[in-house]
BALOBA-1460 file (C-alpha; in Angstrom, 3 decimals):
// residues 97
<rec num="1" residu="x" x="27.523" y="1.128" z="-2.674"/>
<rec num="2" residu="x" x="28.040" y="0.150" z="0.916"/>
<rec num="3" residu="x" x="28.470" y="-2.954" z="2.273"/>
<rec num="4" residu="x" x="27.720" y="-3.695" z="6.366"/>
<rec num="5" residu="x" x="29.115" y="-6.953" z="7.901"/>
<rec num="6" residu="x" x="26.214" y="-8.750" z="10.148"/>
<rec num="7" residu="x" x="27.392" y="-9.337" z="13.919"/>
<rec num="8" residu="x" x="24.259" y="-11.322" z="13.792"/>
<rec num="9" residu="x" x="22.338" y="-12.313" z="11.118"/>
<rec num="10" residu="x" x="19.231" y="-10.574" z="10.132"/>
<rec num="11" residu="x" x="16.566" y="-11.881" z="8.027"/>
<rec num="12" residu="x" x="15.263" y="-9.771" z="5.327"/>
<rec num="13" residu="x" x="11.616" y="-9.992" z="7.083"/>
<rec num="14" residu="x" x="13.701" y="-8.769" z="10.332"/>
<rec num="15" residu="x" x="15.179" y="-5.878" z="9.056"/>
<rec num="16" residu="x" x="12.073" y="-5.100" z="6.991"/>
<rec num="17" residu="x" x="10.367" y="-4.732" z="10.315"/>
<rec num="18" residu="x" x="13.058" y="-2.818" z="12.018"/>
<rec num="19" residu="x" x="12.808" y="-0.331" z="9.240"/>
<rec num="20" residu="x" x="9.234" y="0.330" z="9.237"/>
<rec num="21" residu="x" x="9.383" y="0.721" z="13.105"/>
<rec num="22" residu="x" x="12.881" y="2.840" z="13.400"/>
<rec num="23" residu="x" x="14.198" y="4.256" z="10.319"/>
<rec num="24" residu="x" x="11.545" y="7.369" z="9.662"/>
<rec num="25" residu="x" x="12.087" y="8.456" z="13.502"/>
<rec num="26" residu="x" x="15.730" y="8.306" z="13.195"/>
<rec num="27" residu="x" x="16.584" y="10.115" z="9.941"/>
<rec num="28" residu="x" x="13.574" y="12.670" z="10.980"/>
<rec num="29" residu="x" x="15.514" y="12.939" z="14.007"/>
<rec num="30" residu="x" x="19.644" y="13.547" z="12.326"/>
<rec num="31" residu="x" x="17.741" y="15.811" z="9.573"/>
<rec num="32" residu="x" x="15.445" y="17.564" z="11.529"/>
<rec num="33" residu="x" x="12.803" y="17.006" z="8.831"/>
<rec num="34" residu="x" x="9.472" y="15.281" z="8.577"/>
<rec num="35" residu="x" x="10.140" y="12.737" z="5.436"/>
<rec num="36" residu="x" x="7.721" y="10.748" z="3.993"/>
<rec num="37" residu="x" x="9.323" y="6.724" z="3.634"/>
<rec num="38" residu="x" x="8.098" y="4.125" z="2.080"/>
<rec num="39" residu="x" x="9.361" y="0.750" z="1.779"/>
<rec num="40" residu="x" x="9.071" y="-2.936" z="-0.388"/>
<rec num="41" residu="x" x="10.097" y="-6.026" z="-0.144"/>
<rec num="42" residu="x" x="10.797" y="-8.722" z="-2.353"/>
<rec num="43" residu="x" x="12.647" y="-11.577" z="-1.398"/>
<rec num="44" residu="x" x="16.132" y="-10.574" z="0.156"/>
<rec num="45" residu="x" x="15.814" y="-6.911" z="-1.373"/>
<rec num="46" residu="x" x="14.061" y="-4.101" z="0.199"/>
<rec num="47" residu="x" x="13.722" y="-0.639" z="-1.790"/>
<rec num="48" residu="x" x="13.429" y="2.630" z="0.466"/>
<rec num="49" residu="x" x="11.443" y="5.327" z="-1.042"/>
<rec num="50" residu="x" x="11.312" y="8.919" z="-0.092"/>
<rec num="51" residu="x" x="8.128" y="10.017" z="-2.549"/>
<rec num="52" residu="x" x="8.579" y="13.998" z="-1.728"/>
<rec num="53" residu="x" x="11.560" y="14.460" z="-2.948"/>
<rec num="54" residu="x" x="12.417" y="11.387" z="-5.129"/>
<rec num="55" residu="x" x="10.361" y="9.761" z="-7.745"/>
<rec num="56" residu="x" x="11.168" y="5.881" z="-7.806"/>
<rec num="57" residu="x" x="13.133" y="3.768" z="-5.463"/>
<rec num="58" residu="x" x="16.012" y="5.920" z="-3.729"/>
<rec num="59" residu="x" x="17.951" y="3.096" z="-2.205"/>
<rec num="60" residu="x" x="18.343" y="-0.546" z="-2.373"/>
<rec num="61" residu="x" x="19.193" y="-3.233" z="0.495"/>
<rec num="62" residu="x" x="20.532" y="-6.430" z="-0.903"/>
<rec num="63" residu="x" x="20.688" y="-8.818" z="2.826"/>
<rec num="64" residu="x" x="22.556" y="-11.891" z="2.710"/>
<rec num="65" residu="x" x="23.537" y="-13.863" z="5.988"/>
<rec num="66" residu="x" x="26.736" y="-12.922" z="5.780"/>
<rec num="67" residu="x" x="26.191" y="-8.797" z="4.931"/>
<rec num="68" residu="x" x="23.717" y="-6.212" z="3.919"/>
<rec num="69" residu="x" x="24.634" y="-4.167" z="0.821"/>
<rec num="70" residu="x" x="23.223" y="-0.580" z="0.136"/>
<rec num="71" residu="x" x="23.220" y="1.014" z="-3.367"/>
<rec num="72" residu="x" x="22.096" y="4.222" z="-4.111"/>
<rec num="73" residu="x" x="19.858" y="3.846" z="-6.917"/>
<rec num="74" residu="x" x="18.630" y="7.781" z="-7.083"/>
<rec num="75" residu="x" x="22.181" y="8.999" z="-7.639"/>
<rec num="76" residu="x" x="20.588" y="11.617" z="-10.484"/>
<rec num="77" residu="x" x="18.582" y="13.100" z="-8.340"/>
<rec num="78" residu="x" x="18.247" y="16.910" z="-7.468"/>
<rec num="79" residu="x" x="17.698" y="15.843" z="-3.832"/>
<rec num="80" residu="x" x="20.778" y="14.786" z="-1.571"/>
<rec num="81" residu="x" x="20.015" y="11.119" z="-1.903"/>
<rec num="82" residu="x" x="23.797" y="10.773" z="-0.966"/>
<rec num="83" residu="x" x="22.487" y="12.051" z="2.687"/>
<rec num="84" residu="x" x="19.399" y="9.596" z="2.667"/>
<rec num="85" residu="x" x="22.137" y="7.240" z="2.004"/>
<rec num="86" residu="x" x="24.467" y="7.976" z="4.825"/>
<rec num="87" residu="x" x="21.751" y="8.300" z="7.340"/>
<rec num="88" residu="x" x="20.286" y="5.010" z="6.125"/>
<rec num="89" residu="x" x="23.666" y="3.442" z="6.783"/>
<rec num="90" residu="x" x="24.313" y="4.775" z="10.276"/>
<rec num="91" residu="x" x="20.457" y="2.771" z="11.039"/>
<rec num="92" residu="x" x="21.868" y="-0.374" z="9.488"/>
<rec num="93" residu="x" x="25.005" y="-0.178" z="11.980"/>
<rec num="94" residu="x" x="23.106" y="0.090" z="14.247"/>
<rec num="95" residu="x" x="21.192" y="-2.743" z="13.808"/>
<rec num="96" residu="x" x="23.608" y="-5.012" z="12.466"/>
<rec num="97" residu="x" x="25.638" y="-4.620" z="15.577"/>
């Protein structure tokens, strides 16, 4: 679990849209890979899927005002989910900041 400090405040709906628009080109991009995402939304939580190589929600994003919070919820897996996770981190800095 990783928890990322909000320089300014995003709405779940925000960074819901910021994923959907950024976060395939940029792991794609740090992995060279072509990843298939997929993402829901429910409230303040948004699950990030990656249905190739992970069956089920990977990762979790718990967004407050105050912080976003990542768990890994595929840490079983035969994939590297701990390198989804990392990458999915370095997009949340990014955008948090």
């Amino acid at each position: 679990m990783a928890t990322i400090k909000n320089a300014r405040p995003l709405s779940p709906e925000k960074l819901f849209d910021f994923l959907k628009t950024g976060f395939a080109d940029y792991i794609n991009s740090e992995l060279d890979s072509n990843l298939a995402i997929e993402y829901a939304h429910v409230f303040n939580e948004i699950n990030v899927s990656f249905p190739e190589v992970i069956d089920g929600p990977a990762l979790n994003i718990a967004v407050t005002d105050v912080e976003l919070t990542v768990t890994l919820l595929a840490a079983e897996s035969n994939y590297n989910a701990e390198l989804l996770e990392e990458n999915l981190i370095g997009f949340l800095e990014q955008q948090a900041t």
